[in-house]
C-alpha positions as semicolon CSV with decimal commas, in nm:
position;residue;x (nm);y (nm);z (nm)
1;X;5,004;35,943;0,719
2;X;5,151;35,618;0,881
3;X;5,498;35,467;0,856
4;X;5,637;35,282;0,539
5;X;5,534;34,937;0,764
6;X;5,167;34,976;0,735
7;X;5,064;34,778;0,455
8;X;4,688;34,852;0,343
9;X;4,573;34,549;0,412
10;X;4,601;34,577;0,794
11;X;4,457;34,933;0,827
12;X;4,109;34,964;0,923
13;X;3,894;35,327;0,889
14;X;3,597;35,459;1,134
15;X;3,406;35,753;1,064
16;X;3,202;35,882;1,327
17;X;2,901;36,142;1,179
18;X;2,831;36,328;1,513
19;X;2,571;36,603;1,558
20;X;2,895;36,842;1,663
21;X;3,177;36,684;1,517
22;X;3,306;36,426;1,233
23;X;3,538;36,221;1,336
24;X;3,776;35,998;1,168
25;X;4,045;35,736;1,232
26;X;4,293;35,536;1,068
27;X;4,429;35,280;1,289
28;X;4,614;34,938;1,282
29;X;4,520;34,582;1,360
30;X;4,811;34,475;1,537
31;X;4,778;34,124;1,750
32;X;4,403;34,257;1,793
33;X;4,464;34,543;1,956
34;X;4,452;34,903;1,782
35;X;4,720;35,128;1,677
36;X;4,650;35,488;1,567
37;X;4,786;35,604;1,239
38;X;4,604;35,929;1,162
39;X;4,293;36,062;1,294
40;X;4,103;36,411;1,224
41;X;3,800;36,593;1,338
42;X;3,636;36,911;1,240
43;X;3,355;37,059;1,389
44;X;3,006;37,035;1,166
45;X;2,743;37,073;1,373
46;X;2,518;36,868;1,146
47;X;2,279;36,859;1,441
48;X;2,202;37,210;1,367
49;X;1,839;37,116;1,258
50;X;1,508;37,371;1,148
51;X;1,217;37,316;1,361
52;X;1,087;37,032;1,157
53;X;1,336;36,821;1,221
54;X;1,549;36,894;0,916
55;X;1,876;36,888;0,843
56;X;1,957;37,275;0,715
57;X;2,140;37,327;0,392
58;X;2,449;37,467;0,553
59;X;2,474;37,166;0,798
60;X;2,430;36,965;0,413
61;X;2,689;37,176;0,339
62;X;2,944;37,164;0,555
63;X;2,894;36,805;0,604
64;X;3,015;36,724;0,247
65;X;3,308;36,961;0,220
66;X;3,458;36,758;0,556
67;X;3,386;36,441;0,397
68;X;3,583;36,557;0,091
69;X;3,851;36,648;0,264
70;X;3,839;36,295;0,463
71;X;3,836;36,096;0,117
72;X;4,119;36,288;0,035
73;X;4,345;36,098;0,357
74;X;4,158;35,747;0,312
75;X;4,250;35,745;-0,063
76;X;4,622;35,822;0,055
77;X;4,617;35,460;0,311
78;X;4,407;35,246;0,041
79;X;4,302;35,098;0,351
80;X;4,122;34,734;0,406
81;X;3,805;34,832;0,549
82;X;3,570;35,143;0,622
83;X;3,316;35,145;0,826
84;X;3,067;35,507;0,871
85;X;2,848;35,559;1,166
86;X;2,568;35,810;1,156
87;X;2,424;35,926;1,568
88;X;2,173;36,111;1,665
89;X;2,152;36,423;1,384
90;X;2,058;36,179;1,133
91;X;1,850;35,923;1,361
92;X;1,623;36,245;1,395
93;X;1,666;36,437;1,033
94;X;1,331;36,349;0,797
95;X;1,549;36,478;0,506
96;X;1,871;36,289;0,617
97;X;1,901;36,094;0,263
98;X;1,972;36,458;0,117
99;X;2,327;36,430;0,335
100;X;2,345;36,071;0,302
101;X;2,355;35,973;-0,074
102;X;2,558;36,227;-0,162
103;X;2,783;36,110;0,113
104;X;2,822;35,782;0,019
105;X;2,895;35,872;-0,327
106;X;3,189;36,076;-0,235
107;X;3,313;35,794;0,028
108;X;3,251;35,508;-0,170
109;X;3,091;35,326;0,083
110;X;2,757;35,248;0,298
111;X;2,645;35,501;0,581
112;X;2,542;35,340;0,887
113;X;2,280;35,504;1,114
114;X;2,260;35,327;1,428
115;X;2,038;35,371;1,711
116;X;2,119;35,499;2,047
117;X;2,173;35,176;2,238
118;X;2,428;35,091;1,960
119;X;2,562;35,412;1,948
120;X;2,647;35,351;2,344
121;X;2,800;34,984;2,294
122;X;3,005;35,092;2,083
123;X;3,109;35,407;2,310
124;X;3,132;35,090;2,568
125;X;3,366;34,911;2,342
126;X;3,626;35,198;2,240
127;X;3,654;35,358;2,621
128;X;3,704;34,959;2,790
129;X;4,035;34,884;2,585
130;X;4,175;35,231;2,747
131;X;4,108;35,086;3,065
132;X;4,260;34,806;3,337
133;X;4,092;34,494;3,291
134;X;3,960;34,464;3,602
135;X;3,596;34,300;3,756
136;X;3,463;34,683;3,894
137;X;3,144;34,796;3,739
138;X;3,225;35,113;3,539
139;X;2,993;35,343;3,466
140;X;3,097;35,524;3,104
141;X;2,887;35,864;3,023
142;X;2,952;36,049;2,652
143;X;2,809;36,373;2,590
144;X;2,750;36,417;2,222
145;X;2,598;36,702;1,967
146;X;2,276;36,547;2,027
147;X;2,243;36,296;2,205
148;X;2,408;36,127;2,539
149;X;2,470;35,755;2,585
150;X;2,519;35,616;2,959
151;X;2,630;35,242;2,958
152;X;2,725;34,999;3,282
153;X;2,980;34,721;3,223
154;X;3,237;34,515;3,333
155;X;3,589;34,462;3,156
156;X;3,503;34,449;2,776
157;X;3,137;34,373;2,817
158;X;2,854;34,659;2,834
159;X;2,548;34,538;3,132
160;X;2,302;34,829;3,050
161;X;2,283;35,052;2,750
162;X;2,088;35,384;2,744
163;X;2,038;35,725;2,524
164;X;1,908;36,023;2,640
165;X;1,795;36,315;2,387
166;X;1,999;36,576;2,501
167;X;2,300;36,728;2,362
168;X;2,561;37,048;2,400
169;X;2,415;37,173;2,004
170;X;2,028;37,058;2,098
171;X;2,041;37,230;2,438
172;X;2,239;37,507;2,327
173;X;1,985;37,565;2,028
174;X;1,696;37,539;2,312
175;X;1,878;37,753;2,594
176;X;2,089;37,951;2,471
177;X;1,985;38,034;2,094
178;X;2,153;38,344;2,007
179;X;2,477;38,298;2,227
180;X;2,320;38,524;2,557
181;X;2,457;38,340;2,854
182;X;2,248;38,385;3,160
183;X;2,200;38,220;3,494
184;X;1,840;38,158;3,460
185;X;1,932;38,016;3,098
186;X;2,198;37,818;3,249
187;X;1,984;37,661;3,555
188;X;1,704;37,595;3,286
189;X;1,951;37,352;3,055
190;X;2,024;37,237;3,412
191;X;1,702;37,123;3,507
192;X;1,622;36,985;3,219
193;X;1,920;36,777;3,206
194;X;1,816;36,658;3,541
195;X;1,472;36,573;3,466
196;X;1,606;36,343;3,168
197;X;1,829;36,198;3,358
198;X;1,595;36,103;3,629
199;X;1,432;35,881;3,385
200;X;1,728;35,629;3,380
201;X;1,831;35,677;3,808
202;X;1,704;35,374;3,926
203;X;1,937;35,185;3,735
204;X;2,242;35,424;3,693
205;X;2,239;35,560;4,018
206;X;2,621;35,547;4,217
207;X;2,534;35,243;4,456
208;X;2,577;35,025;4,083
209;X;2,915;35,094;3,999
210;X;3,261;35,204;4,115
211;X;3,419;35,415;3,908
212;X;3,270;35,727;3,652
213;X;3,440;35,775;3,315
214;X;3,348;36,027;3,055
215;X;3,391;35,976;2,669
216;X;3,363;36,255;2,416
217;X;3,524;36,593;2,291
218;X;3,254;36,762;2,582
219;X;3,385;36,569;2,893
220;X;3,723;36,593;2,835
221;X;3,717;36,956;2,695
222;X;3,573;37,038;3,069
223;X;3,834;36,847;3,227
224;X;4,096;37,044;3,058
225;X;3,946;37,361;3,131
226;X;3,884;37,273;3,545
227;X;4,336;37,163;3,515
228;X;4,410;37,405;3,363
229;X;4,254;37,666;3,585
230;X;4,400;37,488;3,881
231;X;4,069;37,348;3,996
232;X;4,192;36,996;4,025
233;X;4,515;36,788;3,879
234;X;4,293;36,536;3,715
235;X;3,927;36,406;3,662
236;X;3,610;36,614;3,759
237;X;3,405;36,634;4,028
238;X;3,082;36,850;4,170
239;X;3,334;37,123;4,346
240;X;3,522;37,181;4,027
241;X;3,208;37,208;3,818
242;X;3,076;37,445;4,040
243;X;3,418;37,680;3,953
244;X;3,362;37,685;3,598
245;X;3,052;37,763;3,616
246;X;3,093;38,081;3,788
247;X;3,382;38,147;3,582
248;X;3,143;38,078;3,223
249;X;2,852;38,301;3,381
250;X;3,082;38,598;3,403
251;X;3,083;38,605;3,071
252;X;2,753;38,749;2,844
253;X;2,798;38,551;2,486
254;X;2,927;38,266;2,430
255;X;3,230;38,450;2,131
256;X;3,340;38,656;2,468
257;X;3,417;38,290;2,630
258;X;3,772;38,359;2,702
259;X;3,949;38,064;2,889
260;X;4,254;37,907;2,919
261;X;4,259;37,583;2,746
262;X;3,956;37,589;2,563
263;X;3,951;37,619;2,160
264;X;3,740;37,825;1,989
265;X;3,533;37,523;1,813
266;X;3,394;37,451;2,173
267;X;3,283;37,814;2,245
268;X;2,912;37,773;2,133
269;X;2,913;37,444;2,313
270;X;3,117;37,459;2,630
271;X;2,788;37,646;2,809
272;X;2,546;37,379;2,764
273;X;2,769;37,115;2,803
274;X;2,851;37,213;3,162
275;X;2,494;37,248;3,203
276;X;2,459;36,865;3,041
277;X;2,714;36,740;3,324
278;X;2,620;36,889;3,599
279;X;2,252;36,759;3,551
280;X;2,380;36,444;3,493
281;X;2,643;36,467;3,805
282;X;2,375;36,540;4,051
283;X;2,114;36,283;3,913
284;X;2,329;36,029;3,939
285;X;2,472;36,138;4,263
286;X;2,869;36,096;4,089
287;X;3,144;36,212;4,351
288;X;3,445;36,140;4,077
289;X;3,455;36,114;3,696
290;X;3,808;36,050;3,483
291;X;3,823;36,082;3,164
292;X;3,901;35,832;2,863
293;X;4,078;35,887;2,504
294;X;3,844;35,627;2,352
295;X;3,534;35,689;2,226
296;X;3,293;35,588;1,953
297;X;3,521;35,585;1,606
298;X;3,770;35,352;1,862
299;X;3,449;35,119;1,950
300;X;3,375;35,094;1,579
301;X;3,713;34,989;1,489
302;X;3,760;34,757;1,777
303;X;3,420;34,595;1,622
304;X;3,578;34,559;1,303
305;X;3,871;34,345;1,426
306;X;3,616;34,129;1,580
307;X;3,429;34,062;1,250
308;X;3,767;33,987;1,120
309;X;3,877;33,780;1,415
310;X;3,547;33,536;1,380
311;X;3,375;33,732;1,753
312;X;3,107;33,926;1,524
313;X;2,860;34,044;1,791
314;X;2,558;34,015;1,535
315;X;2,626;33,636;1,548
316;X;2,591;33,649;1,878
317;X;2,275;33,865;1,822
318;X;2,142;33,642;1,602
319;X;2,160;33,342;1,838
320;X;2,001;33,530;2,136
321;X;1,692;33,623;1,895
322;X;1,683;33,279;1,793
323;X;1,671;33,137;2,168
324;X;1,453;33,436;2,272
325;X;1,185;33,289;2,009
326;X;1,248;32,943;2,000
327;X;1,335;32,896;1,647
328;X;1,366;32,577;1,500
329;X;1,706;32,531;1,438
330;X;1,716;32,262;1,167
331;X;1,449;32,506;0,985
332;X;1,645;32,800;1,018
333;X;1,985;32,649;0,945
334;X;1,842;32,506;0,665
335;X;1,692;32,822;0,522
336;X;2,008;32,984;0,586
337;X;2,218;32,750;0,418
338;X;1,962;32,713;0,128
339;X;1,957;33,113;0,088
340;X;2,336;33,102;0,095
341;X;2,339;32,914;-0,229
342;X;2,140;33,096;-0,435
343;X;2,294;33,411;-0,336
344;X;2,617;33,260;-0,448
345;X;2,483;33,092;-0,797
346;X;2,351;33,463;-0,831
347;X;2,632;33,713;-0,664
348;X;2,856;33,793;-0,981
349;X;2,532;33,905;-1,219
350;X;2,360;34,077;-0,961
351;X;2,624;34,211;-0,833
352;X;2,565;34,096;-0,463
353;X;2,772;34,232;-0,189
354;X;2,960;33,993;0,109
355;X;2,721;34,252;0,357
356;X;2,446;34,173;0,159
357;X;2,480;33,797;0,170
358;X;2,541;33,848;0,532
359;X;2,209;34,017;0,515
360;X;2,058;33,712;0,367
361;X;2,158;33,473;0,594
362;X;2,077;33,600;0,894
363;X;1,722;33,769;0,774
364;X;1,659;33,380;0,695
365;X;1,795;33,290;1,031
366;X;1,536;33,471;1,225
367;X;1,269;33,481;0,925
368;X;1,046;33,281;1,183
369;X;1,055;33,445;1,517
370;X;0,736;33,550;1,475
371;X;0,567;33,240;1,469
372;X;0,607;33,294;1,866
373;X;0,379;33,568;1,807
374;X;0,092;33,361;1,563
375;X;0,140;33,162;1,254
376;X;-0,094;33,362;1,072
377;X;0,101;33,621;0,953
378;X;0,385;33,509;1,111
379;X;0,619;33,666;0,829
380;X;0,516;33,996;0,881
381;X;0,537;33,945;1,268
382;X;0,885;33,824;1,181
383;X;0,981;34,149;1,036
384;X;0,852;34,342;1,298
385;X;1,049;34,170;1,538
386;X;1,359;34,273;1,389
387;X;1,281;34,617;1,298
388;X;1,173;34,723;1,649
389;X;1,413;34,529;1,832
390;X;1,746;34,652;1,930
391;X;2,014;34,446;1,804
392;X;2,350;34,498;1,873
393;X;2,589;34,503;1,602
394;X;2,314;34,592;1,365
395;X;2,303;34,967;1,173
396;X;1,877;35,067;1,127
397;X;1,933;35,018;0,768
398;X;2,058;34,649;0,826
399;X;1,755;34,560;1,039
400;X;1,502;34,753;0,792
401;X;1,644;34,508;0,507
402;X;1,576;34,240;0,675
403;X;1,261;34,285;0,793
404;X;1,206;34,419;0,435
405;X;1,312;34,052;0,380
406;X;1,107;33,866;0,543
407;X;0,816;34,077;0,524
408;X;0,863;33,971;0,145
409;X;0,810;33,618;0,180
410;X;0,393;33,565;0,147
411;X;0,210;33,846;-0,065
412;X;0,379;34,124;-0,202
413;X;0,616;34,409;-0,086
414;X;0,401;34,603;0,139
415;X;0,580;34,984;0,068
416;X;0,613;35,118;0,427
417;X;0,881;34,830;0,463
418;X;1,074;34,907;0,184
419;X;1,036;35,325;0,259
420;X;1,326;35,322;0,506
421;X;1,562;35,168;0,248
422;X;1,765;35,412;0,066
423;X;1,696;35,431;-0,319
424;X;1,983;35,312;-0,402
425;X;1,942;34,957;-0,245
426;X;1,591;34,905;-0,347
427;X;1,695;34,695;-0,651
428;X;1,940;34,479;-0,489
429;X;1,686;34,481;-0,155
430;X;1,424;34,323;-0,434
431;X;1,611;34,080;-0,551
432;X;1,694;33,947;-0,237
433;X;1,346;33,884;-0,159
434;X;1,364;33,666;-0,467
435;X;1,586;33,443;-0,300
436;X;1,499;33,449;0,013
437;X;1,171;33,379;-0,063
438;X;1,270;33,092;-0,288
439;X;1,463;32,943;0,008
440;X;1,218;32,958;0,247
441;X;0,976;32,741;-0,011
442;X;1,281;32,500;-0,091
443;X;1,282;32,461;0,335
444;X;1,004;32,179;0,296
445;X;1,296;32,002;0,112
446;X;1,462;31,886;0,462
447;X;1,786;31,703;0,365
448;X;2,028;31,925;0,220
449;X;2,155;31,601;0,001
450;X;1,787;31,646;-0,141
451;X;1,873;31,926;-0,365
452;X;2,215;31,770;-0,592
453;X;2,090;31,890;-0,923
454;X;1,973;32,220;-0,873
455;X;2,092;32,496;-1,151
456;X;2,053;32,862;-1,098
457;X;2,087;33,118;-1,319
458;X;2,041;33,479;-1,314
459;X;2,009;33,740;-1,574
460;X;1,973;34,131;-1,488
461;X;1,581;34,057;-1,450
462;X;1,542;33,681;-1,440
463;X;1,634;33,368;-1,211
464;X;1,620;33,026;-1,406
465;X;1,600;32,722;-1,148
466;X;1,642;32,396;-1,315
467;X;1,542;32,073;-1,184
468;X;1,556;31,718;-1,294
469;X;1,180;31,574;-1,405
470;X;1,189;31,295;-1,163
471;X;1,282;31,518;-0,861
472;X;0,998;31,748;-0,969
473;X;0,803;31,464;-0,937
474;X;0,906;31,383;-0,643
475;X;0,797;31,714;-0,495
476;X;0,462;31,857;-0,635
477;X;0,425;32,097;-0,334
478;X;0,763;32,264;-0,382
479;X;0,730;32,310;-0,746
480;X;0,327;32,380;-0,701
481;X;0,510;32,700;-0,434
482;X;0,738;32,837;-0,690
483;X;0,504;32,853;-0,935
484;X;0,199;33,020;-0,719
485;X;0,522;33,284;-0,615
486;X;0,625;33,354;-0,957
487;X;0,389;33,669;-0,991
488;X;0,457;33,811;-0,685
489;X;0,848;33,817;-0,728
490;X;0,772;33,939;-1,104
491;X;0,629;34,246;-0,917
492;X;0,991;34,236;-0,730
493;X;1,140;34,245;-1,079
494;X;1,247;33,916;-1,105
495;X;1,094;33,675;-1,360
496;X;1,163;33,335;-1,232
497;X;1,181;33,057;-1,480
498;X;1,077;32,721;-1,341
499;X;1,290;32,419;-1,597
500;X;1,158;32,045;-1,482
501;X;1,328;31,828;-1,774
């Protein structure tokens, strides 16, 4: 449970939701570095979908009762932070809000899905601080449940990011459905595996790196299994693969898999694994691969002592969107001061989170990026700028609020942006258009200095702005924009009361 020198507010909690196994971690910021206190996993297999893309009732299930038993330790540490990451079984799931609000209810806290190229800088981040800090390319592979991430960096800092949609419970749900092992069933995952990965070899091939390194319960699970049979003392390579797989295809079902080393939660899984790595061995033409301890629920830790430690990588998102689109940046530092504010005057009655002020900010930093596309429209070309882009650091629920956002600011709430934002949200989501929207008018007021009597107040479903008479007179067109806005932000659910006196 940790020693009696862990105070809570030093310990930090990751959760990783994979499509085989939950994952979670209790660890230490010490100096910036992580310390382990406690960590558990238990196999789930929430990737176990329907045909439809569904989540199944039992994965539901199963899910929850694991959670439970998480909440359990976390309540134990009190710790200072959480942070949940959802991969590639809920990416996919059309029905994944029936596992996700039921989730956060017993946690306490938000669910993030992120999206593959996230998934594997954050893979990136976890495996790097297990390694020397040297200038070789690495190239870092992690075979999950559903999905596997490749990623190319140097030290601490990911080059390339990729995700590829194959997994040891998707393939072994496609090849090897009721637990027959068979060679041709075996060479099929194979080739499969091979074709996918052929779709990333031009960039991930061995001549762009010098050293392999596999992440995840899969990769290491095989290592163990070619030691312990003697194949090799460490790491894996194309020979030793080759062994196991003569010794897996002696067996006929995966619950006769009987081999030294291996636990029974990896039976149903070891089969198509192998099949995963060899595919991706022979694509990428990999003589040597060692294995790392570090893996995703270390990355998301690691990415919580850098928002701590003032090196957020979504500020550093946020910047490179900015330059990408040459924002103004008086207009958007205005905006996001301006929206900063009113969040504030407004955070104790609507109960605004920090994450959602964070939200705020940077939806108004970027709220014009899409004037690079047109200015007609260029809200909702805004928004779809930051929903479709990948941005590091950023969960898909993040970026769908804040295109939600700024999609917000001229007409109404068009509902397929709102859609991806859980129920929950919606009312806080809405009232956050309020404000943004209201800061975005106040932009035309340049000079911060030019707002010193502004009063906001907020009731549960109104926002009273105040103004002295002569500033009102002063600026027809700002007061002649709040009041043209006023219906559409009544339709948010926000009545806003204009005072010029």
């Amino acid at each position: 449970m940790g020693n009696t020198q862990d105070t809570p507010e030093s310990l930090l909690v990751a959760i990783d939701l994979g499509s085989n196994s939950f994952h979670l971690i209790i660890a230490k910021s010490d100096c910036g570095e992580l310390r382990p206190v406690q960590a558990l996993a238990e196999k789930v297999q929430l990737g176990e979908t329907s045909s439809a893309a569904m989540l199944t009732p039992g994965a539901i299930e199963r899910g929850l009762a694991c959670l439970e038993r998480f909440k359990q330790l976390i309540d134990s540490t009190a710790p200072a932070k959480i942070r949940i990451v959802g991969t590639n079984a809920l990416r996919r799931a059309k029905n994944r809000q029936d596992f996700i609000e039921p989730a956060e209810q017993i946690l306490g806290a938000p669910i993030d899905v992120i999206y593959g190229r996230e998934e594997a800088r954050l893979i990136y981040l976890g495996v790097a601080h297990t390694l020397s800090d040297d200038e070789d390319t690495r190239l870092v592979v992690d075979i999950g449940g559903g999905s596997t991430e490749f990623i190319l960096g140097e030290r601490f800092e990911p080059l390339r990011l990729e995700s590829l949609q194959m997994g040891c419970v998707s393939y072994g749900e496609a090849f090897f459905p009721d637990g027959k092992i068979t060679k041709e069933r075996f060479d099929a995952a194979y080739h499969r595996a091979r074709i996918e990965v052929s779709h990333i070899r031009r960039n991930y091939h061995s001549e762009f790196w010098q050293e392999a390194v596999g992440s995840s319960g899969t990769l290491r699970a095989i290592e163990t299994l070619i030691t312990t049979a003697g194949h090799r003392e460490e790491g894996i390579d194309r020979a030793a693969l080759g062994q196991l797989k003569k010794q897996l295809l002696n067996f006929a079902h995966v619950d006769e898999i009987n081999l030294d080393g291996l636990s029974e939660s990896r039976k149903s899984v070891v089969t198509p694994g192998l099949a995963i790595t060899m595919g991706i061995f022979d694509g990428l033409q990999i003589p040597l691969m060692r294995t790392s301890a570090g893996a995703l629920r270390e990355g998301v830790i690691y990415d919580l002592i850098g928002r701590f430690s003032h090196e957020d990588v979504r500020t550093r998102t946020i910047s490179a969107m900015q330059q990408r689109y040459s924002v103004d940046q008086t207009i958007a530092d205005l905006v996001t001061h301006r929206v900063a504010l009113l969040a504030e005057a407004t955070r104790a009655t609507w109960q605004l989170e920090s994450s959602d002020i964070e939200l705020l900010e940077w939806a108004g930093a970027l709220h014009e990026i899409g004037v690079a596309v047109s200015q007609k429209n260029y809200s909702q070309h805004s928004a779809y700028l930051v929903l479709n882009t990948d941005l590091p650091g950023f969960a898909e629920q993040d970026q769908a609020i804040m295109a939600a956002l700024i999609a917000g600011l001229k007409g109404k709430a068009r509902s397929e942006v709102i859609e991806p934002i859980s129920i929950r949200k919606r009312r806080t989501v809405a009232r956050m258009m309020v404000l943004l929207r209201l800061a975005v008018i106040l932009k035309h007021v340049e000079a911060l200095e030019a707002l010193p009597d502004l009063s906001v107040s907020a009731g549960e479903e109104t926002l009273t702005l105040t103004f002295p008479a002569q500033w009102g007179a002063d600026h027809p067109l700002t007061i002649w924009e709040i009041e043209q806005s006023t219906a559409a932000m009544e339709r948010l659910g926000v009545s806003v009361v204009l005072n010029v006196s």
